[in-house]
C-alpha positions as CSV (number, residue, x, y, z in Angstrom):
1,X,-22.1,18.0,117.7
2,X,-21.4,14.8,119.5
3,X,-20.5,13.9,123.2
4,X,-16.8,13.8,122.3
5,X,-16.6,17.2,120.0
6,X,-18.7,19.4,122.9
7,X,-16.4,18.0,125.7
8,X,-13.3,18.8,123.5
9,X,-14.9,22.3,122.9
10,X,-15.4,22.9,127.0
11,X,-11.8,21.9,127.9
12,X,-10.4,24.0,125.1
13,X,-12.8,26.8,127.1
14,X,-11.1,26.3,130.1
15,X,-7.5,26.5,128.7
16,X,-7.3,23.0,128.9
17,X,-6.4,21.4,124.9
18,X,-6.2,17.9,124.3
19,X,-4.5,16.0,121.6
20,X,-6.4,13.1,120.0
21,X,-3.1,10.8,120.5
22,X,-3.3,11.4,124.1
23,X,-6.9,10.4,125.2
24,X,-6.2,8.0,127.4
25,X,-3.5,10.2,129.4
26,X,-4.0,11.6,132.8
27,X,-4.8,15.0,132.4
28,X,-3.2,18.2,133.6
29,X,-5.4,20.9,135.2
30,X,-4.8,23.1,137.9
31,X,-7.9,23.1,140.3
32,X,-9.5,26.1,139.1
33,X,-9.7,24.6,135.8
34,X,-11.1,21.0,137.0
35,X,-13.7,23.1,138.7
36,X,-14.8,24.9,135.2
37,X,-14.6,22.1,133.4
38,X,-16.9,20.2,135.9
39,X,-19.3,23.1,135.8
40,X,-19.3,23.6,132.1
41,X,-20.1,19.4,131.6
42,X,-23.0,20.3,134.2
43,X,-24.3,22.9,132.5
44,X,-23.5,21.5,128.8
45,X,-25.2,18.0,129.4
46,X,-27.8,18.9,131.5
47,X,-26.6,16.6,134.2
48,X,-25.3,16.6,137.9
49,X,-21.7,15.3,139.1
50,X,-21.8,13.9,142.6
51,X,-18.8,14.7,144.9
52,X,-17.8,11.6,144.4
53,X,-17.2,11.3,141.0
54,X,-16.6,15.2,141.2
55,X,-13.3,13.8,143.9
56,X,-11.8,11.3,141.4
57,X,-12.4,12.6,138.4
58,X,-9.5,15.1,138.8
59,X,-6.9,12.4,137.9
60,X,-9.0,11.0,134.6
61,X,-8.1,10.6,131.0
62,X,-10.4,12.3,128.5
63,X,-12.1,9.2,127.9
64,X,-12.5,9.1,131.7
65,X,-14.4,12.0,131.1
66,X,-16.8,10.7,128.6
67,X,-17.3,7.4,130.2
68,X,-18.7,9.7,132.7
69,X,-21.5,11.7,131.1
């Protein structure tokens, strides 16, 4: 699986589905979903999202996302 089908696969997880025409659109979340999604992309890629990122990131597109991993 690639970066863009395993990140798909987490926000779909979290209750969060995202059509391929709307990549580059702002997502909507509530919190408790940002949070699992963070955590999932933490635990998924093997990486760690510092606050920063972690604070803006709430406001991304799905290619946002990827950029970001």
């Amino acid at each position: 699986m690639d970066k863009k089908e395993l990140l798909l696969e987490i926000f779909e997880e979290c209750g969060v589905f995202i059509d391929d025409d709307y990549m580059d659109e702002e997502i909507e979340m509530d919190s408790l979903q940002f949070i699992n999604v963070m955590i999932a992309i933490e635990n998924t890629f093997g990486i760690k999202i510092d606050d920063e990122k972690m604070a803006h990131a709430n406001s991304k597109s799905f290619n946002d996302f990827i950029e970001m991993i």
